[in-house]
FILUM-36561 format. One record per residue (C-alpha): residue in three letters; x, y, z. Coordinates in nm, 4 decimals. Last residue first. Example, Ala and Ser with C-alpha at 12.3 -4.5 7.8 and 13.67 -1.06 7.14 Angstrom:
residues 2
{atom 'SER',{1.3670,-0.1060,0.7140}};
{atom 'ALA',{1.2300,-0.4500,0.7800}};
This chain:
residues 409
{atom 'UNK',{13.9306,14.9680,14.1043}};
{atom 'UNK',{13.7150,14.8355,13.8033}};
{atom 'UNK',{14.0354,14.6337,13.6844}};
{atom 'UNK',{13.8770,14.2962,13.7560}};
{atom 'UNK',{14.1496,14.2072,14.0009}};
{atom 'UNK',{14.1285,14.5142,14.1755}};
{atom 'UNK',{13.7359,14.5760,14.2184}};
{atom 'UNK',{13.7273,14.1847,14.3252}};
{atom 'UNK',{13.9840,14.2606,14.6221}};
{atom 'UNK',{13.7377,14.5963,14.7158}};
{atom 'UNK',{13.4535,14.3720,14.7155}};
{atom 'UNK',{13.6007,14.1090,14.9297}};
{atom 'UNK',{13.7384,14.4189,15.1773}};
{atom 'UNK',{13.3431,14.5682,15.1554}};
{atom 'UNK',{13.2380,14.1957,15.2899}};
{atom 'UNK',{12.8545,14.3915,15.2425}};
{atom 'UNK',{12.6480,14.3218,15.5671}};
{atom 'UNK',{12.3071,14.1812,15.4382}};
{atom 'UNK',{11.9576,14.2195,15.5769}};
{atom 'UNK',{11.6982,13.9451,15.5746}};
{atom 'UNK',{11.3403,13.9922,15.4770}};
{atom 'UNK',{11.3141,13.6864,15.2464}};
{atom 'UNK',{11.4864,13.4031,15.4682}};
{atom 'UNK',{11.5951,13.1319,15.3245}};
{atom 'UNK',{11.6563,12.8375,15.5795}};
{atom 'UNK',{11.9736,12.6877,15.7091}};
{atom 'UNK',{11.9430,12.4461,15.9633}};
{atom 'UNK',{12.1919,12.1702,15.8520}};
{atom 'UNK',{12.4152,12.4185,15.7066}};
{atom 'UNK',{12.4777,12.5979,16.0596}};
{atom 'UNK',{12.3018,12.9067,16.0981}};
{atom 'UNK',{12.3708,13.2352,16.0160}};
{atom 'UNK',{12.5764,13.5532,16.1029}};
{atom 'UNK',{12.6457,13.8373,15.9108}};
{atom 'UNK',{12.9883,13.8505,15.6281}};
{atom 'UNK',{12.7892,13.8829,15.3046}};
{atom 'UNK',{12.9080,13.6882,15.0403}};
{atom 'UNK',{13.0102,13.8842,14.7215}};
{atom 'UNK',{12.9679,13.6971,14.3903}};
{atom 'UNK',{13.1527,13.7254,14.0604}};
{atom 'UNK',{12.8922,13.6640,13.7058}};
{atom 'UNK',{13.0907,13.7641,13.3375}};
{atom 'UNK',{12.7473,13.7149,13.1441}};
{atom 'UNK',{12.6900,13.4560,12.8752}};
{atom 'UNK',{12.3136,13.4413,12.8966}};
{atom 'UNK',{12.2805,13.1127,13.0428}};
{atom 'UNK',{12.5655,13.1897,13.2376}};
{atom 'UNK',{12.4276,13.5123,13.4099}};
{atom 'UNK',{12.0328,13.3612,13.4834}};
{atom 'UNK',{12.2449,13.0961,13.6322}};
{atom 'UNK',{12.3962,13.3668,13.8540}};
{atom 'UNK',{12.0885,13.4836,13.9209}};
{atom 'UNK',{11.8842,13.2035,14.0234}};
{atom 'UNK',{12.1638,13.0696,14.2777}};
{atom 'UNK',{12.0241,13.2213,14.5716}};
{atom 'UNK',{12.1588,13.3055,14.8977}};
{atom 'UNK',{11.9140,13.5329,15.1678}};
{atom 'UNK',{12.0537,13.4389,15.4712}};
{atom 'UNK',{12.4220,13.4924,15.3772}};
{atom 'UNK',{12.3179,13.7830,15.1895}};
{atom 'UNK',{12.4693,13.8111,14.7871}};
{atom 'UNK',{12.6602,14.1050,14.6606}};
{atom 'UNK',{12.6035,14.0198,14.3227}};
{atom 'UNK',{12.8895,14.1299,14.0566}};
{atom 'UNK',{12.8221,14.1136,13.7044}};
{atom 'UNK',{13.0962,14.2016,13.4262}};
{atom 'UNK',{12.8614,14.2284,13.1064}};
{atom 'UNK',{13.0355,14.0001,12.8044}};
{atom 'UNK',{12.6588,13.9261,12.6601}};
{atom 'UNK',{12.5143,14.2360,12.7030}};
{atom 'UNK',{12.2245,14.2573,12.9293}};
{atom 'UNK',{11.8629,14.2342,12.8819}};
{atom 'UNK',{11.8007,13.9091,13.0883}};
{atom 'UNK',{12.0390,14.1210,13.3816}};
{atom 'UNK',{11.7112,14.2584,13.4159}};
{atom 'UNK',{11.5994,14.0328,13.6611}};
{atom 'UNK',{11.8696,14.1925,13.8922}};
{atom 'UNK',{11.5721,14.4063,13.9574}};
{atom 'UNK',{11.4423,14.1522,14.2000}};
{atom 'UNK',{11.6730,14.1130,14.4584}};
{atom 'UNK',{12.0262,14.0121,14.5667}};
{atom 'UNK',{12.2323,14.3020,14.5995}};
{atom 'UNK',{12.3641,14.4890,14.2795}};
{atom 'UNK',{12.6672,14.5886,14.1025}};
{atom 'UNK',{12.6533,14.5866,13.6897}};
{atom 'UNK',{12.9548,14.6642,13.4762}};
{atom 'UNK',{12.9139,14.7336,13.1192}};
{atom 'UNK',{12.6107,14.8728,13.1524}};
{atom 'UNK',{12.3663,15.0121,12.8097}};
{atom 'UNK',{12.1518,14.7091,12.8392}};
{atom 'UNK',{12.1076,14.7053,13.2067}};
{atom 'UNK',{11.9336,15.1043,13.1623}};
{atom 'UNK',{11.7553,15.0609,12.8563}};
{atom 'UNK',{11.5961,14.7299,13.0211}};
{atom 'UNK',{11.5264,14.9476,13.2927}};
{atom 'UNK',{11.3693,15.2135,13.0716}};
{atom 'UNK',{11.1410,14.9532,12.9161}};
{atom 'UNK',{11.0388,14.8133,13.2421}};
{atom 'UNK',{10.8926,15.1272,13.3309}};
{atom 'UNK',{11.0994,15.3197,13.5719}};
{atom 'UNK',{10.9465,15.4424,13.9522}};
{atom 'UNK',{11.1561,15.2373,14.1138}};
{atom 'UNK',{11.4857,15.0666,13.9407}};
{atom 'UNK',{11.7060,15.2655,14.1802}};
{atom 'UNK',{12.0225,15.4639,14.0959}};
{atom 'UNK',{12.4282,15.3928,14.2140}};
{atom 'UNK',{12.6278,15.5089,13.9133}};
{atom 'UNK',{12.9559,15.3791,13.9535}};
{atom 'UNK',{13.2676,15.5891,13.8580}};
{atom 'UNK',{13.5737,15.3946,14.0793}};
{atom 'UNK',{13.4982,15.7021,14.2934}};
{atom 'UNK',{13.1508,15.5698,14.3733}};
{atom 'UNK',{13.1626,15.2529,14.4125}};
{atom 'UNK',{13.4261,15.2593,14.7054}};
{atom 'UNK',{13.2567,15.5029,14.9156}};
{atom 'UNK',{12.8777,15.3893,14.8143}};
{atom 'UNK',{13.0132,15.0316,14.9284}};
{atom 'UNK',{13.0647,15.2144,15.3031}};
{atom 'UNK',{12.7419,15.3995,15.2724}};
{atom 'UNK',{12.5771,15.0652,15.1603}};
{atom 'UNK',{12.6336,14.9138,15.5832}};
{atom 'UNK',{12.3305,14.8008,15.6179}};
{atom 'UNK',{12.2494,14.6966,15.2943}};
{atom 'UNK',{11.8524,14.6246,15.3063}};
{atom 'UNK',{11.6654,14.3055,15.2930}};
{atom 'UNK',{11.3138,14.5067,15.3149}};
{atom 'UNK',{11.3029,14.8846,15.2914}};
{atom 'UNK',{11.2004,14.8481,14.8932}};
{atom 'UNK',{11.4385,15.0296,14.6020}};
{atom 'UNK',{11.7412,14.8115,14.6499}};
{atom 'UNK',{12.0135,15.0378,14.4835}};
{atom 'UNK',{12.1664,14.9196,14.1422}};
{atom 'UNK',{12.5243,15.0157,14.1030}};
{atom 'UNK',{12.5801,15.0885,13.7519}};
{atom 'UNK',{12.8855,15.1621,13.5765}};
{atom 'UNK',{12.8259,15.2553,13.2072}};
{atom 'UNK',{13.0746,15.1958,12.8916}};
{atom 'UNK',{12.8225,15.1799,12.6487}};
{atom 'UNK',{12.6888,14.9589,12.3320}};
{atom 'UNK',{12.3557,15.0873,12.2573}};
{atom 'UNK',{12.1248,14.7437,12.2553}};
{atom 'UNK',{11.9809,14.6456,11.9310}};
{atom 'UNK',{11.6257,14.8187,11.9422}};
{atom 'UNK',{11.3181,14.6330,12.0936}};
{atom 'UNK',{11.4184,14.6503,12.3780}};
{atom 'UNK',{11.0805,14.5948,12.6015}};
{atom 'UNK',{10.8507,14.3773,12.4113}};
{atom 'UNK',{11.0564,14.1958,12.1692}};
{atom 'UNK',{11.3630,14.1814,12.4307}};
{atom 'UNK',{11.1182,14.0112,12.6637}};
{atom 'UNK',{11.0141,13.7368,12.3552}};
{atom 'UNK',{11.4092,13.6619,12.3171}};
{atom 'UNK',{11.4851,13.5920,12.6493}};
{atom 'UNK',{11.1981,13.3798,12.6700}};
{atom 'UNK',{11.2777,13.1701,12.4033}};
{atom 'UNK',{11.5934,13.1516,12.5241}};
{atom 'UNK',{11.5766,13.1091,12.9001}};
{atom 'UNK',{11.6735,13.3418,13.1409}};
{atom 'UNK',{11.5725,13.2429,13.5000}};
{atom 'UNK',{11.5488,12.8577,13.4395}};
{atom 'UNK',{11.6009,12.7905,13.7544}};
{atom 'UNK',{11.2638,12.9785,13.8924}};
{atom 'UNK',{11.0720,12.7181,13.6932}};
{atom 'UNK',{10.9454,12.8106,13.3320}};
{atom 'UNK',{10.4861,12.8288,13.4153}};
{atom 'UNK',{10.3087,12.6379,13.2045}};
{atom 'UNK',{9.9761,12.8569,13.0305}};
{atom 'UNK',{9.6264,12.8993,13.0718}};
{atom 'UNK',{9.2834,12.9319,12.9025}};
{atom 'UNK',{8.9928,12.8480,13.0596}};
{atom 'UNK',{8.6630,12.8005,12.9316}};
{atom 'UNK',{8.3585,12.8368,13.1320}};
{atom 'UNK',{8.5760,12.9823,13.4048}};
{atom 'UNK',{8.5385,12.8848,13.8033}};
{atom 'UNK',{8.7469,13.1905,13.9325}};
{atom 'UNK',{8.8961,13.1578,14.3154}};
{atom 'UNK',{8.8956,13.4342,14.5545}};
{atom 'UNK',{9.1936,13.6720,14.6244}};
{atom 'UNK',{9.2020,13.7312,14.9837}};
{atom 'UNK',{9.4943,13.9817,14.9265}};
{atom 'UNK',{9.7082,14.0129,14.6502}};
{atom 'UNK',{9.3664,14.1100,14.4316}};
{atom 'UNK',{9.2727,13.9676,14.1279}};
{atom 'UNK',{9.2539,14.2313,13.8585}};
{atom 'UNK',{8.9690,14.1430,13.5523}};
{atom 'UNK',{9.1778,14.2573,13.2064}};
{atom 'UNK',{8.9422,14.3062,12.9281}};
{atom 'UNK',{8.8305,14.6389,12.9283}};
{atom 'UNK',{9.2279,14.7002,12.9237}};
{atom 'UNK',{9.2125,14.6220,12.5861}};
{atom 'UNK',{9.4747,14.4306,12.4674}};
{atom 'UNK',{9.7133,14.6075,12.2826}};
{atom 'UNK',{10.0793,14.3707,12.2931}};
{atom 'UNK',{10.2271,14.7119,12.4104}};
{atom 'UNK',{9.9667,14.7638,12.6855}};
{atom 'UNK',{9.9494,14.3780,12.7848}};
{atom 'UNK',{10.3405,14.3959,12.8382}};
{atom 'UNK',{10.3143,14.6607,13.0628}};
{atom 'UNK',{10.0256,14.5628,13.2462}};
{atom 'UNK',{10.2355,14.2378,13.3402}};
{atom 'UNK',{10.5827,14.4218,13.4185}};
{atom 'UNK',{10.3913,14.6476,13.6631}};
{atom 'UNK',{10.1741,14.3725,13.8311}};
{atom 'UNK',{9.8591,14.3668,13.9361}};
{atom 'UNK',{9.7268,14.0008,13.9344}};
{atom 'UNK',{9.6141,13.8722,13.6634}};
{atom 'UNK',{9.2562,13.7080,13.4583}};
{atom 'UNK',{9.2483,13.8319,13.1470}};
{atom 'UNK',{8.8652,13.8597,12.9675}};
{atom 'UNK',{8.7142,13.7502,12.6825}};
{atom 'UNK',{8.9563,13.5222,12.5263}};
{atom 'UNK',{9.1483,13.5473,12.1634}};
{atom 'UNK',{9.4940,13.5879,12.2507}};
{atom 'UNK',{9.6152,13.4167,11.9599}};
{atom 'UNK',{9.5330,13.0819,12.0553}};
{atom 'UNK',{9.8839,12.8605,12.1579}};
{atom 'UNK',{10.0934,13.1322,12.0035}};
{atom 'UNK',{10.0254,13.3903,12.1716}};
{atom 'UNK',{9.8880,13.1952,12.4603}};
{atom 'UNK',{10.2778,13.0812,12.5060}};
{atom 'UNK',{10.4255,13.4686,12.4520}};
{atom 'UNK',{10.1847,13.5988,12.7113}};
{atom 'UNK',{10.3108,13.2970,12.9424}};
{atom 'UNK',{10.6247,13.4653,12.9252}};
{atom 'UNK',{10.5066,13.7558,13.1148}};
{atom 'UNK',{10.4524,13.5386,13.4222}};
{atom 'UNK',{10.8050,13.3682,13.4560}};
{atom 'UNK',{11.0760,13.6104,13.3772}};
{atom 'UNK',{10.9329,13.9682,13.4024}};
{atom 'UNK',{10.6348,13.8662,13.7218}};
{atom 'UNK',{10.9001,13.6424,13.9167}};
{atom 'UNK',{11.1282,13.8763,13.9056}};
{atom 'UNK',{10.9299,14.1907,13.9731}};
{atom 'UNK',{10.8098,14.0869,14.2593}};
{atom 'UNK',{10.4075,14.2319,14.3177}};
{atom 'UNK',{10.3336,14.0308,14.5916}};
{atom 'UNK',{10.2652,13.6763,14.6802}};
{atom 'UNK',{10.4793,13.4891,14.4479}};
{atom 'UNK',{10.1943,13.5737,14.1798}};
{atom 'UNK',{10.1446,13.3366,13.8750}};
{atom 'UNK',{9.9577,13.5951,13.6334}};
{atom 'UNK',{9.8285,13.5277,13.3042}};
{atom 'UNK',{9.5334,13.3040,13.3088}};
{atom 'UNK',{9.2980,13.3227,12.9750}};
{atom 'UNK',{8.9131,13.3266,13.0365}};
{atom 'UNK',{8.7035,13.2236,12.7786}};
{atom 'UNK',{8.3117,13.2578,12.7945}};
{atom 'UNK',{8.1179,13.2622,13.1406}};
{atom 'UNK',{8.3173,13.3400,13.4803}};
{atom 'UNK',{8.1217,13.2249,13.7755}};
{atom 'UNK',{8.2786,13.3390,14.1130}};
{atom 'UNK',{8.4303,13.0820,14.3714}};
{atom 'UNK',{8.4834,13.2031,14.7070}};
{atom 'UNK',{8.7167,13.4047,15.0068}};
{atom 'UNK',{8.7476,12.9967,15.1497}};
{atom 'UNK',{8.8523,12.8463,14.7826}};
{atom 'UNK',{9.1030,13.1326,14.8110}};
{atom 'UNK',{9.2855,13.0369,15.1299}};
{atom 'UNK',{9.2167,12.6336,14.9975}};
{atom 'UNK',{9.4188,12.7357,14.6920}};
{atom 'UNK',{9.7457,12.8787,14.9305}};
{atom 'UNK',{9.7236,12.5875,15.1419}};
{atom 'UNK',{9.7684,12.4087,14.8151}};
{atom 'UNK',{10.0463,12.5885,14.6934}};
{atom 'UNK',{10.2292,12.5668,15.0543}};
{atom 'UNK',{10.2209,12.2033,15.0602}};
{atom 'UNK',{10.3382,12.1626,14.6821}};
{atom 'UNK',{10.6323,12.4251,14.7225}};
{atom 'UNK',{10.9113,12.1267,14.6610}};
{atom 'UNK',{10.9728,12.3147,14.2414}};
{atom 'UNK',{10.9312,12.6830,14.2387}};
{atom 'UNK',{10.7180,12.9243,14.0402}};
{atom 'UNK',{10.3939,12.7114,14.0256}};
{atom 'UNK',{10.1516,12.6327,13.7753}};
{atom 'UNK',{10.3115,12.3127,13.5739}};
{atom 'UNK',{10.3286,12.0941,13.8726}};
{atom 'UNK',{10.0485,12.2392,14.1085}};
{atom 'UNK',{9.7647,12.1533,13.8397}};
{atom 'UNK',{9.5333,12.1415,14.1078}};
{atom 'UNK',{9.2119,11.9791,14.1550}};
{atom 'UNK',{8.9219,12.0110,14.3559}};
{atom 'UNK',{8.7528,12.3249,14.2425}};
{atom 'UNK',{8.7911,12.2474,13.8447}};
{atom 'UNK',{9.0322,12.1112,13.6097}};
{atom 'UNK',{9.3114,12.2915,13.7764}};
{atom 'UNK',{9.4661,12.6496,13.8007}};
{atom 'UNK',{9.7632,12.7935,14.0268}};
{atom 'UNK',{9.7523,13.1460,13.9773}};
{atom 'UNK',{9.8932,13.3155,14.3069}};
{atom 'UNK',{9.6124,13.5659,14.3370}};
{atom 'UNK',{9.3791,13.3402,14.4391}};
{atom 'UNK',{9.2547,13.0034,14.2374}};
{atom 'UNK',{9.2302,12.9433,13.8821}};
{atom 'UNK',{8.9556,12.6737,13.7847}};
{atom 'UNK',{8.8908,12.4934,13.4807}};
{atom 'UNK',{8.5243,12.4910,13.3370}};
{atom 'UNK',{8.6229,12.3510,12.9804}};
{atom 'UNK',{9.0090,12.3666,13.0329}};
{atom 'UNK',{9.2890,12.4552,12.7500}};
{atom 'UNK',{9.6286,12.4059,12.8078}};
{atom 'UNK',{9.9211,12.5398,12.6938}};
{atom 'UNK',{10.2724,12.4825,12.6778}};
{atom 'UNK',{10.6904,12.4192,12.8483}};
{atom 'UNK',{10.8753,12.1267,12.8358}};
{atom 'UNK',{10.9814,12.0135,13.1964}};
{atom 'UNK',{11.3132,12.0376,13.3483}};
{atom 'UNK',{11.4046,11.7935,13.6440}};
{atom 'UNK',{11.2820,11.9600,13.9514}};
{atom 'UNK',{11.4490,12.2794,14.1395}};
{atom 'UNK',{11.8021,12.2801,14.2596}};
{atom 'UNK',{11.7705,12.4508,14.5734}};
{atom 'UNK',{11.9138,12.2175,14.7922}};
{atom 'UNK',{12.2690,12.1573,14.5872}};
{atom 'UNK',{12.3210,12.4944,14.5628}};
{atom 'UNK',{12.2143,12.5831,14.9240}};
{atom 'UNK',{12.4988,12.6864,15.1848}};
{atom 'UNK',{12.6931,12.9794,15.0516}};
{atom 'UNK',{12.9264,13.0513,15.3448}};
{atom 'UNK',{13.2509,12.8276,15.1953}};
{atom 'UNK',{13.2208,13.0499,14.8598}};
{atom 'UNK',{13.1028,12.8325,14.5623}};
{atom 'UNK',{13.4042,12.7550,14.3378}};
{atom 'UNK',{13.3957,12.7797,13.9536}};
{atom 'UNK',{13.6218,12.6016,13.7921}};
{atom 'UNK',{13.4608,12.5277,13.4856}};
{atom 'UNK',{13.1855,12.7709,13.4259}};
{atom 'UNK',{12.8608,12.7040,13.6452}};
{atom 'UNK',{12.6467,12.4558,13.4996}};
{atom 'UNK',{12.2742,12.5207,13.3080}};
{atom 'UNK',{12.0435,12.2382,13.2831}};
{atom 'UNK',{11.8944,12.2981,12.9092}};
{atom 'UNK',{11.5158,12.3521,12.8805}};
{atom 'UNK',{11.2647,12.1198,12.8139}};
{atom 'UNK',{11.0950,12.1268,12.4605}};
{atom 'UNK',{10.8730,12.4606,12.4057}};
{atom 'UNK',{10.4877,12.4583,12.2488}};
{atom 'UNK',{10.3623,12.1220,12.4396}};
{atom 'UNK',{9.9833,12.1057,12.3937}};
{atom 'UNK',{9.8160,12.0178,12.6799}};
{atom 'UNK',{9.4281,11.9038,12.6334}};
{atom 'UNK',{9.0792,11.9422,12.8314}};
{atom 'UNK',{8.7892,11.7913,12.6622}};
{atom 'UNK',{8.6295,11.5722,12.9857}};
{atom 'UNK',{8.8120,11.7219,13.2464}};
{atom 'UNK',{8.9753,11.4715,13.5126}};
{atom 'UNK',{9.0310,11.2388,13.2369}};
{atom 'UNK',{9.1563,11.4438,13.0389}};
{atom 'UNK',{9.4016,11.6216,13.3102}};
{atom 'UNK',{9.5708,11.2901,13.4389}};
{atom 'UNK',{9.8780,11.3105,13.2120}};
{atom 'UNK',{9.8952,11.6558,13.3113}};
{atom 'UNK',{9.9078,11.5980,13.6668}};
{atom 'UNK',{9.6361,11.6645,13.9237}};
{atom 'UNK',{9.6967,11.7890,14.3103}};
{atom 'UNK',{9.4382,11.7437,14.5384}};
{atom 'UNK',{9.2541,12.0896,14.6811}};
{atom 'UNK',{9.2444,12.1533,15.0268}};
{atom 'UNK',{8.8800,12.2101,15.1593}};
{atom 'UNK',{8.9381,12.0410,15.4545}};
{atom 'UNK',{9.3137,12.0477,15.5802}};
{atom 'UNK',{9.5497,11.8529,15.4297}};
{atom 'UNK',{9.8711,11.7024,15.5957}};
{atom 'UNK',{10.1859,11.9269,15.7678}};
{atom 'UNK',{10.1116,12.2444,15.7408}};
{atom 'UNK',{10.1889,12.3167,16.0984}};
{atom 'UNK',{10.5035,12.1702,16.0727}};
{atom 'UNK',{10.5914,12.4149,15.8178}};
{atom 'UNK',{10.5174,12.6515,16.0467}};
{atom 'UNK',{10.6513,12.5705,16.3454}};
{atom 'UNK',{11.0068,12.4601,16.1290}};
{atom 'UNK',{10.9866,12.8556,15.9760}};
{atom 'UNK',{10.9559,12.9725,16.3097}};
{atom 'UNK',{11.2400,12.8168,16.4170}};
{atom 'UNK',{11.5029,12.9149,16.1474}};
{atom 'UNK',{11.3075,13.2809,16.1395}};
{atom 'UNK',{11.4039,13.2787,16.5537}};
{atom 'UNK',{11.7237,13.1773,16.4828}};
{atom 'UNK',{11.8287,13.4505,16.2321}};
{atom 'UNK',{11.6508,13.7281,16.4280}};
{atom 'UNK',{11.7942,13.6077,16.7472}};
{atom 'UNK',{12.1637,13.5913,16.5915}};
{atom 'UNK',{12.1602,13.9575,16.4010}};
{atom 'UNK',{12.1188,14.0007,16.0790}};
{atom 'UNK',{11.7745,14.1652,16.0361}};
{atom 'UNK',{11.8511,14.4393,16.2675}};
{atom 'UNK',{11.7644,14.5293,16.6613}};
{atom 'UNK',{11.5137,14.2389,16.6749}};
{atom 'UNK',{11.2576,14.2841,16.8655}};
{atom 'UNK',{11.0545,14.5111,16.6438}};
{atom 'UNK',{11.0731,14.2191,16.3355}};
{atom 'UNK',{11.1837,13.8887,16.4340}};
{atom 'UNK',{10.8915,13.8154,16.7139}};
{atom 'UNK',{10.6125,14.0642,16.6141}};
{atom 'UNK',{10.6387,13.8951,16.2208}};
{atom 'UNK',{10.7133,13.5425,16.3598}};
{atom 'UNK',{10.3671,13.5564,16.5716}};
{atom 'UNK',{10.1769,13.7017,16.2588}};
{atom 'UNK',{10.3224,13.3901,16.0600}};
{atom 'UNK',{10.2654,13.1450,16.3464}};
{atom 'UNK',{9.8703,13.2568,16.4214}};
{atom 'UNK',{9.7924,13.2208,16.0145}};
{atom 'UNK',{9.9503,12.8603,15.9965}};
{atom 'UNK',{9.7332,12.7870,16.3346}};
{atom 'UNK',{9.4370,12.9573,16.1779}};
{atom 'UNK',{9.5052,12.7031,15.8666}};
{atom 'UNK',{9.4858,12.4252,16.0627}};
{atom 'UNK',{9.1905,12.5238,16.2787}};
{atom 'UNK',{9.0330,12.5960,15.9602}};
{atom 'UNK',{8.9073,12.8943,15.8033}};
């Protein structure tokens, strides 16, 4: 490792002691500031290559860079989605116009003689030196990290893979289920049709929605080779086999709309009348004050119930059956891509933690989408950051209001 990278590696585990036990909750002022100025360290820190960094490598370059590789476009660039007319972002919610990802891209395959995947993230490229960063990550502006992410794995090794090798898994790190259901899975549906899933082994990371999907397509799990979420090395593959990755704004696509409901609903959703209020089923970016939205869900006939422990199939059951869907930010609200078009939405969204995946995810798929700010404290515009472990305070008057003027109260 680098002195570079041990630097990264020395501010992360410093930020973890620093905004974690010493801070009373994840809300307060010296948990906000200290992730606003750890996160500037850090980024700072990363802040030109470091040897053994991989260079990035566009499609248009890929031939050249690998004598026989090719791109075949399968899916033509996806619509820009805009809120509904007069739609009004909430004074608090700070990043619309900052987190609007790259200009859409088409969406295919590509096919690498000795291409390389690295880690447990996923990025590929023609071989050790290259990445494909643009086509193989979940986020547009996360070139630095990607690459500091390929040099982690370059530095755990490079193993040998002989035949064909097909790449399933982009990983944001963990096992997220949004990221995995609406941006990994889909490449399934790409290979499909790009070469028929003929390879000799999978190369993914495990998660639940992936192994899911595999099991009901039938691929053998002999097959399958698990890369681990931790010091994941890189695979130098005699063939590779790999797949475009939809951007994290295009959460609900059509064509990958309709290949999830293929998998997991495959049966014309049962209309219902259900009230869900979906719990967040990790300890990270909790409700702090849920008790108080329990009292008000509840008697207005809410279900409040967890997605853990359900396959994906059940889940999709589950959103496909609600008429009226309450959830915090997170990653089960994924399976709002299984909902009824017509389903009243309401996200009770973290000031630290805003997003505007979801509700696009909503009018893409013509979903009635309100949003909730959370009342905590957070920095000025200027120095707003997103941060992933944050808590939210429910505005449980702003929900109440909303209740009422929907008719839910």
């Amino acid at each position: 490792m680098s002195e570079r990278q041990r630097a990264v590696e020395f501010v992360r585990r410093a930020g973890k002691r620093l905004s974690g036990p010493l801070a009373r909750n994840r809300t307060g002022r010296f948990y906000v500031w200290t992730r606003v100025l750890l996160g500037r360290v850090e980024r700072f820190a990363r802040r030109g290559s470091v040897p053994g960094t991989p260079a990035p490598v566009t499609l248009e370059a890929l031939p050249v860079r690998a004598v026989g590789a090719t791109y075949r476009e399968l899916e033509p660039p996806a619509p820009v989605v805009s809120p509904p007319p007069g739609w009004v972002w909430p004074s608090k919610f700070a990043v619309p116009a900052r987190s609007r990802g790259a200009p859409p891209r088409g969406q295919g395959v590509v096919e690498i003689p000795g291409g390389t995947v690295f880690g447990p993230r996923g990025f590929f490229g023609p071989d050790p030196d290259g990445v494909l960063v643009e086509v193989s990550s979940l986020w547009a502006g996360d070139e630095a990290a990607s690459l500091a992410q390929c040099a982690r794995a370059l530095a755990v090794g490079v193993e040998e893979l002989d035949g064909v090798a097909m790449s399933l898994s982009i990983s944001s790190g963990g096992p997220n289920h949004a990221h995995a259901l609406l941006q990994s899975v889909p490449h399934l549906e790409l290979l499909r049709r790009g070469f028929g899933f003929e390879a000799d082994r999978f190369l993914l990371t495990p998660q639940p929605a992936m192994i899911e999907a595999l099991t009901i397509l039938g691929i053998p799990t002999d097959r399958l080779l698990f890369v681990p979420f931790s010091d994941g090395p890189a695979h130098r593959c005699q063939m590779l086999r790999a797949a475009t990755s939809p951007d994290n704004h295009e959460f609900g696509i059509d064509w990958v709309t309709d290949f999830l409901h293929e998998l997991f609903l495959p049966d014309s959703p049962v209309q219902g009348s259900r009230r869900l209020y979906v719990r967040r089923g990790v300890a990270r970016r909790k409700v702090l004050n849920e008790d108080d939205v329990l009292e008000l869900l509840e008697p207005a006939g809410f279900e409040a119930l967890s997605m853990d422990g359900r396959s994906i199939a059940q889940q999709a059951a589950l959103f496909a059956s609600a008429d009226v869907v309450v959830a915090t930010h997170g990653a089960a609200l994924a399976n709002l891509v299984f909902a009824r078009p017509g389903t009243t939405v309401i996200e009770l969204m973290g000031a630290n933690t805003a997003s505007v995946v979801f509700a696009e995810l909503c009018w893409r798929r013509g979903l009635d989408y309100h949003l909730i700010m959370g009342t905590e404290p957070g920095p000025p515009d200027r120095w707003w950051t997103w941060q992933r472990f944050a808590d939210t305070v429910v505005d449980v008057g702003g929900l109440r209001t909303l209740l009422g003027g929907l008719g839910l109260g």
